[in-house]
RODRENPA-786351 format. One record per residue (C-alpha): x, y, z. Coordinates in steps of 0.02 Angstrom, whole numbers, plus 50000, padded with zeros to 5 digits. Each point is the difference from the previous one (the first is absolute). Layout:
[volum [X Y Z]]
...
# end
This chain:
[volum [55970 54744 54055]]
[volum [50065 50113 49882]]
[volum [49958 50168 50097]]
[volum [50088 49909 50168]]
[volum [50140 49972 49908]]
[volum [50015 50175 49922]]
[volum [49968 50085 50170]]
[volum [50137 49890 50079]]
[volum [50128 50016 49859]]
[volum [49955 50206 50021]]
[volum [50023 50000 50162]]
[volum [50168 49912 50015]]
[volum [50083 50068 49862]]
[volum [50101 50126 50086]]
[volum [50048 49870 50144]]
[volum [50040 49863 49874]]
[volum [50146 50127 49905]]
[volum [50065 50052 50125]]
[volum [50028 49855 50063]]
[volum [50061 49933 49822]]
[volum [50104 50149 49984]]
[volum [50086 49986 50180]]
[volum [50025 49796 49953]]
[volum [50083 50076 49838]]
[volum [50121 50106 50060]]
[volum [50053 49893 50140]]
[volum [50004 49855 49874]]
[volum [50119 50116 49900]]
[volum [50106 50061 50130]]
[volum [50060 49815 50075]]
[volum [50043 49970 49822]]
[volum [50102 50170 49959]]
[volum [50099 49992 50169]]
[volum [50135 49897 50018]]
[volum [50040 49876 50151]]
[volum [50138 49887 50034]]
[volum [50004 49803 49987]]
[volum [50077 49877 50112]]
[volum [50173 50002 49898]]
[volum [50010 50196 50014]]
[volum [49960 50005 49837]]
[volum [49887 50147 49927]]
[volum [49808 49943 49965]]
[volum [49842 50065 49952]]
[volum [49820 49919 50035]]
[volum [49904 49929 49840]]
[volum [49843 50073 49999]]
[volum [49906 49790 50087]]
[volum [50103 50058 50152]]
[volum [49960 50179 49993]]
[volum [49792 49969 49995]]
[volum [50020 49845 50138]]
[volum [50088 50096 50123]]
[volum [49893 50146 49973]]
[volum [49834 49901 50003]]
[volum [50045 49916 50198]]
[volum [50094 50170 50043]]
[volum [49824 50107 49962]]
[volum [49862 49859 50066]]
[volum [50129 49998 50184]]
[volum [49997 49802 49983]]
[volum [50174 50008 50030]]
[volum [50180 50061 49970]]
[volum [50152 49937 49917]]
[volum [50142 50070 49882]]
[volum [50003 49893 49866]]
[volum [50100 49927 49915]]
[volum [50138 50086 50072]]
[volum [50034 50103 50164]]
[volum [49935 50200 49934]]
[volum [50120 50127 49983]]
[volum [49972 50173 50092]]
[volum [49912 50068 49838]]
[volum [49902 49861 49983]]
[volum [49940 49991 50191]]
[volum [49988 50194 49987]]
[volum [49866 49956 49841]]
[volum [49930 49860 50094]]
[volum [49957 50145 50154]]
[volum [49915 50108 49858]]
[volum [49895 49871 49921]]
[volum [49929 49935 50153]]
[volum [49916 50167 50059]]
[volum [49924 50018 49825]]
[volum [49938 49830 49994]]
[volum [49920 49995 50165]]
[volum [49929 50171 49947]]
[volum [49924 49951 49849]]
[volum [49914 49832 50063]]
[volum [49935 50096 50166]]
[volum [49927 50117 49862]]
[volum [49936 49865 49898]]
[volum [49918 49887 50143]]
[volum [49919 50183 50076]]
[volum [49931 50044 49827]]
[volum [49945 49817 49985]]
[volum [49904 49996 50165]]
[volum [49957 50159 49960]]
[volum [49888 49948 49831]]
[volum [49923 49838 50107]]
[volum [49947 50114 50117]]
[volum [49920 50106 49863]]
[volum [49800 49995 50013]]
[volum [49979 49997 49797]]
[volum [50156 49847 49994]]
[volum [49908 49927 50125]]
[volum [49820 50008 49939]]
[volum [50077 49922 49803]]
[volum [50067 49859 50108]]
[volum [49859 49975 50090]]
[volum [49904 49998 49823]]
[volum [50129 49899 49913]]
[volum [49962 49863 50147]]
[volum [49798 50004 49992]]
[volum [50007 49981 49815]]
[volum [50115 49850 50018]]
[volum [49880 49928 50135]]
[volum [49886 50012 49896]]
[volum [50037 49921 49856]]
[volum [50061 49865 50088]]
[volum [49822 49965 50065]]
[volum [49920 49817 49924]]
[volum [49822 50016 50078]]
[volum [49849 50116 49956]]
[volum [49994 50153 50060]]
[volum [49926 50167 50020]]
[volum [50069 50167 49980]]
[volum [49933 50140 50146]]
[volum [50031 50164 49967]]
[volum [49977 50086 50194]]
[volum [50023 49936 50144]]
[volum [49862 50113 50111]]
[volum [49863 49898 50102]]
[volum [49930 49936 49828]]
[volum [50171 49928 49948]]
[volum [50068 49909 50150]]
[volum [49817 49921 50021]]
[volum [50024 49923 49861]]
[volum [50176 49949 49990]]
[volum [49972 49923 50168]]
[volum [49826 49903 49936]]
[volum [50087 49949 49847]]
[volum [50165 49922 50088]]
[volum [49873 49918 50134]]
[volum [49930 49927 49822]]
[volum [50173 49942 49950]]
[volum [49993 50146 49857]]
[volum [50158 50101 49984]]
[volum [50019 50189 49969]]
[volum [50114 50138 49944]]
[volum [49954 50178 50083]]
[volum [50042 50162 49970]]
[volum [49992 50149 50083]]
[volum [50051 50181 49986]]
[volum [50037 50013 50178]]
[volum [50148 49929 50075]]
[volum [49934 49964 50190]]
[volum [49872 49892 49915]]
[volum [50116 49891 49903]]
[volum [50105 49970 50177]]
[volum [49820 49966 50091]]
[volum [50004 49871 49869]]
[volum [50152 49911 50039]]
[volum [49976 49987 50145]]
[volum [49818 49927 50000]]
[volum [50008 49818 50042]]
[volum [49926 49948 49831]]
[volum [49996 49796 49960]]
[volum [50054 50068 49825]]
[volum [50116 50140 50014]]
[volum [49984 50106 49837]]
[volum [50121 50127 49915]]
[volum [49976 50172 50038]]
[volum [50047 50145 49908]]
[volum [49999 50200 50076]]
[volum [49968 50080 49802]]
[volum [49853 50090 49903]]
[volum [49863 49865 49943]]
[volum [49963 50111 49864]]
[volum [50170 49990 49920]]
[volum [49968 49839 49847]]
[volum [50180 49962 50016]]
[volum [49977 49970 50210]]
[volum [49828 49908 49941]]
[volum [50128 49903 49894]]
[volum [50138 49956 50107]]
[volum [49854 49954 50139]]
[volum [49950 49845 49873]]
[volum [49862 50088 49898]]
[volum [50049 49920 49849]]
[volum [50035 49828 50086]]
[volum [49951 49833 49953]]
[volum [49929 49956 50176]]
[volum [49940 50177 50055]]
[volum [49796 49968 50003]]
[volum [49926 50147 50031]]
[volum [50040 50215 50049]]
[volum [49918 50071 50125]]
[volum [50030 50209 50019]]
[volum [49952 50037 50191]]
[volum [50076 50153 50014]]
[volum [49930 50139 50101]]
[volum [50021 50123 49811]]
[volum [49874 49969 49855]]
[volum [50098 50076 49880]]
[volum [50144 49869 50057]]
[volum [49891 49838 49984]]
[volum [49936 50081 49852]]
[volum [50162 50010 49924]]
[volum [50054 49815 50080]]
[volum [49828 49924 49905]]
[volum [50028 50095 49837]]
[volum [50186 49932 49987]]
[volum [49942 49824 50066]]
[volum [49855 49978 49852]]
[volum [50130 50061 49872]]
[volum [50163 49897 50033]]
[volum [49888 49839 50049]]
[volum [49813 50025 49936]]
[volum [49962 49829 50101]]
[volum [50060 50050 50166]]
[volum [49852 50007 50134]]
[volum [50024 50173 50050]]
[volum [49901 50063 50133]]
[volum [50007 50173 50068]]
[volum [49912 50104 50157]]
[volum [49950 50182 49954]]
[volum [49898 50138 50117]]
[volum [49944 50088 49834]]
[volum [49848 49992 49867]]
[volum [50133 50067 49886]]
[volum [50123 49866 50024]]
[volum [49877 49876 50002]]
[volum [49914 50021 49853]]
[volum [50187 50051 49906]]
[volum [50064 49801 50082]]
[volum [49861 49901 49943]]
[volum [50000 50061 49832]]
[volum [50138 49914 49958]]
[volum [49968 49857 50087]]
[volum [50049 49985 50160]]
[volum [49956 49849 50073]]
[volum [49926 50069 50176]]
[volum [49978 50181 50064]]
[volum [49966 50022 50178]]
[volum [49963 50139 50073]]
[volum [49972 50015 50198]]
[volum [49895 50101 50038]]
[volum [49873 49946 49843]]
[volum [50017 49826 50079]]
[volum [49977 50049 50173]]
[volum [49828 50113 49952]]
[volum [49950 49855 49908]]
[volum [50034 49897 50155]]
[volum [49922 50108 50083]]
[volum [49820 50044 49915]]
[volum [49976 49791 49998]]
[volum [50011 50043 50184]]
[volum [49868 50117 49980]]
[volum [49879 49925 49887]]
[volum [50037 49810 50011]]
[volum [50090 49930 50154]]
[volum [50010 49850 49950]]
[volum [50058 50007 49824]]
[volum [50114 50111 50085]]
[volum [50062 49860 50132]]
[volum [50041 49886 49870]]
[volum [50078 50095 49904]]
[volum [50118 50041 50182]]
[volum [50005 49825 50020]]
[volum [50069 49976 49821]]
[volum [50133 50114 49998]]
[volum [50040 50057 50173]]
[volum [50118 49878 50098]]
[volum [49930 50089 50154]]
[volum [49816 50006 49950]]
[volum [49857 50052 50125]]
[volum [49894 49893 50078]]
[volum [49822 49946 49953]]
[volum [49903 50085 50145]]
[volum [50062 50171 49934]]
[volum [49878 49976 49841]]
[volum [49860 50024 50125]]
[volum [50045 50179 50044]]
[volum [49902 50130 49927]]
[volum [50091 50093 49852]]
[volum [49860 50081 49928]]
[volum [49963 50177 50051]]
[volum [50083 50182 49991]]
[volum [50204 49977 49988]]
[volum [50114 50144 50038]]
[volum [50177 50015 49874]]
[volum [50115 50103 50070]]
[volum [50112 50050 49875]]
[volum [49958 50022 49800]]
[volum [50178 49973 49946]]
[volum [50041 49843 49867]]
[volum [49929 49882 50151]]
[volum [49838 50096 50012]]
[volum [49951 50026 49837]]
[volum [50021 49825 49952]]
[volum [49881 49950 50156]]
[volum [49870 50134 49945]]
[volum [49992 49923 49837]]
[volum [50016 49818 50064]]
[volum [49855 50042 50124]]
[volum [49889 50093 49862]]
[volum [49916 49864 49967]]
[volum [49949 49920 50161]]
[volum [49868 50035 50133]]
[volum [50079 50133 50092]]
[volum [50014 50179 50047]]
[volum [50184 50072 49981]]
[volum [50070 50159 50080]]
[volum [50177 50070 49975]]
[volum [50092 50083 50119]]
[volum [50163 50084 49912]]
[volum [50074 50172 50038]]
[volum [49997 50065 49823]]
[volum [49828 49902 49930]]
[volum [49975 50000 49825]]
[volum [49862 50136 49955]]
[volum [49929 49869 49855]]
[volum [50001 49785 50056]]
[volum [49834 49952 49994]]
[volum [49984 49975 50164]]
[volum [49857 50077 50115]]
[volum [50080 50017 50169]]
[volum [50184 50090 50047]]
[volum [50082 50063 50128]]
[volum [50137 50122 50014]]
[volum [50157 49940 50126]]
[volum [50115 49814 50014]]
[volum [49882 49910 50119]]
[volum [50122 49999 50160]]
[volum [49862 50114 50082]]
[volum [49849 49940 50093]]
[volum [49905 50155 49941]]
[volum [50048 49948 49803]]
[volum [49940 49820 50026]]
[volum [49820 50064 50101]]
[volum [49970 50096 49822]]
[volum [50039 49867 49910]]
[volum [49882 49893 50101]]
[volum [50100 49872 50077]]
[volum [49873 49971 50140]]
[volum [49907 49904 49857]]
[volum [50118 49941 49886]]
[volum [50042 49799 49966]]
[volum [50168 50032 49955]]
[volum [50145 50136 49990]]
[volum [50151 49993 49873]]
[volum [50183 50092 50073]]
[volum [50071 50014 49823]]
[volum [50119 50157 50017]]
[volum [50191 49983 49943]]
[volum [50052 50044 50196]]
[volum [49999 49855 50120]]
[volum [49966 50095 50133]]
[volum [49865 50074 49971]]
[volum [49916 49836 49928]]
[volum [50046 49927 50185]]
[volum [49901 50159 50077]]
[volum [49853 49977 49900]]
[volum [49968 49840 50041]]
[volum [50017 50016 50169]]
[volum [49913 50164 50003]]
[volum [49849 49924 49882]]
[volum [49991 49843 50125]]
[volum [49970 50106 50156]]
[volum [49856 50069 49898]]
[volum [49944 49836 49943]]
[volum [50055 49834 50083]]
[volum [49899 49895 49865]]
[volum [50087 50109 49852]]
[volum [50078 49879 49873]]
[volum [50186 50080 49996]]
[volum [50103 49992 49835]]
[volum [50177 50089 50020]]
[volum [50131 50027 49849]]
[volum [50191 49954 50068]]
[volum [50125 50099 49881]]
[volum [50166 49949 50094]]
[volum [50040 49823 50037]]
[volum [50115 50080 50147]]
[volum [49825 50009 50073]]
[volum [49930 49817 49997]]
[volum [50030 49969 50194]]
[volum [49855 50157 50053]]
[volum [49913 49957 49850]]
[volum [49988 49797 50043]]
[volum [49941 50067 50191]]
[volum [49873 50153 49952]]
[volum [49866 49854 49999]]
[volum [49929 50055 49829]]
[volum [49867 49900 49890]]
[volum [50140 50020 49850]]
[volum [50175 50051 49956]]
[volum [50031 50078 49829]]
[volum [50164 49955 49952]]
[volum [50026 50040 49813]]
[volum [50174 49871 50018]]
[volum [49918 49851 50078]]
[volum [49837 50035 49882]]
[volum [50121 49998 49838]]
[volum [50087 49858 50070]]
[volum [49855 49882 50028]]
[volum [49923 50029 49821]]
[volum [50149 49975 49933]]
[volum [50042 49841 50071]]
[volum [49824 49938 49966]]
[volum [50062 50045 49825]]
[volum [50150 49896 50020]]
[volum [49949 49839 50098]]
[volum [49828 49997 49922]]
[volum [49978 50074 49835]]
[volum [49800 49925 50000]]
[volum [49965 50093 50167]]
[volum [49964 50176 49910]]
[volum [49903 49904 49884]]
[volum [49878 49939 50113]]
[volum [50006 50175 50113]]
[volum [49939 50074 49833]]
[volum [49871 49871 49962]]
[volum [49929 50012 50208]]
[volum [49976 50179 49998]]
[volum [49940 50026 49833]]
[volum [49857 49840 49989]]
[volum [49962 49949 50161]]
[volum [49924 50111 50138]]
[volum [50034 49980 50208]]
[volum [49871 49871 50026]]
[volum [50114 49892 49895]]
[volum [50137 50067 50099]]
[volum [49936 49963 50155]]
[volum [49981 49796 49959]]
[volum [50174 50034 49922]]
[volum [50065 50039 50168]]
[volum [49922 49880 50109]]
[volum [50061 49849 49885]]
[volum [50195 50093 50017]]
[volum [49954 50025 50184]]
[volum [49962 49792 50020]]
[volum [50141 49963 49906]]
[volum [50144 50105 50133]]
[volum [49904 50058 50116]]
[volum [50114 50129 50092]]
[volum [50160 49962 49903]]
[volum [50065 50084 49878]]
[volum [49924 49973 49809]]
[volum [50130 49960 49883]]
[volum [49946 49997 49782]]
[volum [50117 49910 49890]]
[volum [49971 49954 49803]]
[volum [50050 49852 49848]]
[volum [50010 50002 49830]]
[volum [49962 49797 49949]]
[volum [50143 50004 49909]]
[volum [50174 49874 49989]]
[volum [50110 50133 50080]]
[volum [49874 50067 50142]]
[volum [49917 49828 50013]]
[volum [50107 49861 49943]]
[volum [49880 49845 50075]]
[volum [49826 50074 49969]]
[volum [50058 50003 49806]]
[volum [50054 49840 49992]]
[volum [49848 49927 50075]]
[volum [49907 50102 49847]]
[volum [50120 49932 49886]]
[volum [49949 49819 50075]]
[volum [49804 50041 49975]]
[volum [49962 49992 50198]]
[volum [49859 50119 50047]]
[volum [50096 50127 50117]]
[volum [49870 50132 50079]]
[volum [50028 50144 50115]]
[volum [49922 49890 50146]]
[volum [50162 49880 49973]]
[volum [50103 50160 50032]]
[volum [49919 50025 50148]]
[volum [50032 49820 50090]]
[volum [50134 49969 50127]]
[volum [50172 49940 49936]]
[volum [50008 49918 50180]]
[volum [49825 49909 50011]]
[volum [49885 50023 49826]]
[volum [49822 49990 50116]]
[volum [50057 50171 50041]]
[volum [49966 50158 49930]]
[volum [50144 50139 50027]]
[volum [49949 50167 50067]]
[volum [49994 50087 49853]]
[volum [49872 50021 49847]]
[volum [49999 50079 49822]]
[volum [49963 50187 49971]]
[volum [50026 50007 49806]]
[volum [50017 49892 49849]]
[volum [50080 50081 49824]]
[volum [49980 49908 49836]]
[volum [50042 50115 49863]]
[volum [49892 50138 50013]]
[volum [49873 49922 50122]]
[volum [50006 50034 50198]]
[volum [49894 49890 50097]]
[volum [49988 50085 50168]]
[volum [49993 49852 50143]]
[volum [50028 49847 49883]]
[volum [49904 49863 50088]]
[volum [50136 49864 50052]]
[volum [49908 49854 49877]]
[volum [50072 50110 49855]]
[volum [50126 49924 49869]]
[volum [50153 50070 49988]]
[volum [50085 50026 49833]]
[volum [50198 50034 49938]]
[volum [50011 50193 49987]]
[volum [49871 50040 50139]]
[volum [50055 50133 50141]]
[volum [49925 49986 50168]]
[volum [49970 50095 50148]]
[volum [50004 49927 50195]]
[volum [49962 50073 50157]]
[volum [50054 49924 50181]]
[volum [50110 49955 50128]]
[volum [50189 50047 49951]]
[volum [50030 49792 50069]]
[volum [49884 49934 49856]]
[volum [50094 50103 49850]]
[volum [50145 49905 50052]]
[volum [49919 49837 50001]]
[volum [49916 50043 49838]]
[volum [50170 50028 49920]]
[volum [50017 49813 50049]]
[volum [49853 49961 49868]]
[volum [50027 50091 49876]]
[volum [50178 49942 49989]]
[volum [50026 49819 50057]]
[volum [49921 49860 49884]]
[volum [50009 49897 50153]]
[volum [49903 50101 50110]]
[volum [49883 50030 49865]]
[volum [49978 49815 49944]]
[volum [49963 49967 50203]]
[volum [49867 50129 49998]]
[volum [49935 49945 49828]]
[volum [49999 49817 50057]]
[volum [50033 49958 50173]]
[volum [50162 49913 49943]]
[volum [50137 50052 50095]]
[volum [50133 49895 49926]]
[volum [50153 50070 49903]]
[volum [49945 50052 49808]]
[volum [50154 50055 49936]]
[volum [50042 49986 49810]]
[volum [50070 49825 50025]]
[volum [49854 49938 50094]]
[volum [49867 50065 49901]]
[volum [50094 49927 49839]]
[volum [49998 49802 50110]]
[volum [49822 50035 50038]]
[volum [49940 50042 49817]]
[volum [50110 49839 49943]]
[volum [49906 49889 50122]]
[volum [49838 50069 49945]]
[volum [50050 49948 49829]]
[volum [50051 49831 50044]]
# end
């Protein structure tokens, strides 16, 4: 506020005396020159007079010779003082419009608003720095939740795509540099109700920066930050940032689960993909020679993802590195027939278009698929300009490092226990397990979409399972799982993790107790975790489930039926 005002008192200074100056003189000169009154008598104007006629004479509201008829050396006055008035204000309104029209006075006003939008905002909400693929993924999930946002972005068009998205929450924008602390702190960093920073710029040294400032101004802010460096990565989480992602790490994992364990790897899809694949493409064969065209960032994370499972890797780059452990290169980008023959696409399982061009990704698929009609196809999209020939190139999978960051950090958000278990399938349990994992899920929603949504047993998250524990019932993940509508049914859901403490009890079996404190883990239909919610937080519901009473048990009735039980 202070630096508006400054520039606007700077600006207008010369406008503002002159015009004082003009006002002034012509002030001055009604009172110096003598008139005439209606008596003929001589009579000079007090100074009141003087600044009132002056004031209506210079705005053009009107005209009038007060208090008496002017004298020729008055009128002759009056003649000179309205040129310089109207001079002055048509120089002070063009050096007004002038300063609005100003791209820095306009971008402090625009700031001056956001930061009072902001802290006029009374609900949680979450700060996004970048507003790319990653960012308005997840400002459009998060208002579809009901969650509001704040974004900012560095680039201007972005901010306007913004306002004009039709968002159920509309959130403040701001066109400024997220790695600036005082934007971080005019965007709600340090606000009561701000939850949780997430840097999703396309710079690592900016979401760097945006992390760093967020852990020092408000150590417990959830920050969480994308990177497409080892560097930055290991710099971000040693000062604990709260999740890393990095896309093309995720993807290659995604990928070599592909490779070695389809069906770990399709529930993990199902898990955190909205659009996941469906269960008859575990039955294709992954295992065999795959072709990587490209050893950038993308390819070297897939070699290294890949070194560990049963198959036979060959790079096709034009500059291959001279030292990568691997035994098979070839020299050229892959858009060639005669560079995927040496490569031996003939009898490969699967090919990977990882290059930074788009184009050429699209030509080696195509080219590779000529080859090899059974080839598994993998192609890297760089520019989200491109998603309408990307969504029609008919490719196995679509590396998109925005919609990759996007999903794992909403899985983040929505269900904090989700990771958790990830971590706990793929490290304990092998594909076998997977596979009985994935025909249960499969039972449960068939073709529809698999939704995963977690509790804490706690009086905030679940306001009627506590006060059932407070009451001594025996509440048990199988009463969770009945039908608010009709209790002899089960809803189309079932539990994929239990936390107590320190503990994780991977599939909890639905006769286990429940206790205050306890976080828990659900899989299903996106219909049940809203009739869940109905459980968890409605005593009435929950006493009909418990009991098969569906009368009223509010706190007056339950206090009449305790006193009859007395009596």
């Amino acid at each position: 506020m202070n630096n508006l005002l400054y520039i606007l008192m700077r600006r207008l200074r010369k406008p503002l005396i002159t015009l004082i100056v003009v006002y002034s003189v012509s002030v001055l000169g009604f009172v110096l020159i003598p008139g005439v009154d209606d008596q003929g008598q001589p009579y000079r104007m007090n100074f009141f007079h003087a600044f009132y006629f002056v004031s209506f004479m210079g705005s053009t509201i009107g005209f009038g010779e007060i208090p008496y008829a002017f004298t020729d050396a008055q009128r002759l006055w009056t003649m000179f003082t309205i040129y310089a008035t109207v001079i002055s204000w048509l120089y002070g309104i063009g050096t007004t419009l002038a300063l609005f029209q100003d791209p820095v006075f306009g971008r402090m006003m625009r700031r001056r608003r956001f930061a009072a939008q902001v802290r006029q905002l009374h609900q949680p909400f979450y700060l996004i720095c970048g507003y790319g693929v990653t960012g308005s993924v997840v400002v459009r999930k998060l208002a579809g939740l009901g969650i509001q946002s704040v974004v900012i972005d560095i680039k201007e068009s972005r901010i306007e795509a913004l306002s004009m998205d039709d968002l159920p929450l509309p959130p403040p924008g701001l066109t400024a540099d997220a790695s600036l602390p005082d934007v971080l702190d005019d965007a709600g960093l340090q606000h009561k109700h701000c939850i949780g920073v997430l840097a999703l710029t396309n710079r690592d040294n900016v979401n760097l920066a945006i992390a760093i400032a967020s852990k020092l101004l408000v150590p417990q802010r959830m920050v969480i930050s994308r990177t497409e460096s080892d560097v930055t990565t290991a710099n971000l989480d040693s000062f604990g940032t709260d999740l890393v992602v990095d896309p093309f790490c995720a993807y290659a994992e995604y990928l070599s689960l592909a490779a070695h364990a389809p069906y770990m790897h399709l529930v993990y899809d199902w898990l955190l993909n909205p659009y996941h694949r469906p269960l008859s493409s575990a039955y294709r064969r992954t295992r065999g020679r795959w072709i990587i065209c490209g050893y950038g960032r993308f390819g070297k994370a897939l070699c290294s993802e890949f070194a560990g499972a049963d198959v036979e890797l060959v790079v096709v780059d034009p500059d291959p590195p001279a030292q990568n452990g691997l035994s098979a290169q070839v020299h050229g980008i892959g858009t060639e027939a005669h560079t995927l023959r040496e490569a031996g696409v003939e009898q490969a399982v699967g090919i990977v278009a990882g290059t930074g061009n788009d184009a050429d990704n699209l030509s080696i698929i195509m080219t590779a698929r000529e080859l090899n009609p059974k080839l598994l196809t993998v192609v890297r999209q760089n520019l989200r300009a491109n998603g309408l020939v990307f969504r029609n190139s008919r490719a196995d999978f679509i590396m998109e490092p925005g919609r990759i960051i996007a999903n794992r950090i909403l899985a983040q958000i929505k269900t904090p226990l989700l990771p958790a278990f990830i971590e706990q399938l793929v490290d304990r349990y092998d594909d076998v397990w997977a596979h009985t994992l994935l025909n249960r899920m499969s039972s449960v929603v068939g073709d529809q979409e698999l939704a995963s949504w977690a509790y804490v047993v706690s009086h905030d998250g679940t306001p009627a399972l506590c006060e059932a524990l407070a009451e001594a019932r025996k509440v048990t993940l199988a009463l969770m799982l009945k039908n608010p509508r009709d209790r002899t049914r089960n809803l189309r859901a079932f539990p994929l993790l239990l936390r107590r403490g320190d503990e994780m009890k991977v599939l909890p079996g639905e006769l286990h107790r429940l206790e205050e404190g306890d976080e828990i883990l659900f899989c299903g239909l996106e219909e049940a975790s809203r009739q869940m919610d109905w459980t968890v937080n409605n005593y009435n519901v929950l006493t009909y489930l418990l009991t098969g009473d569906d009368n009223s048990n509010n706190l007056l009735a339950r206090w009449l039926n305790r006193s009859n039980k007395e009596t």
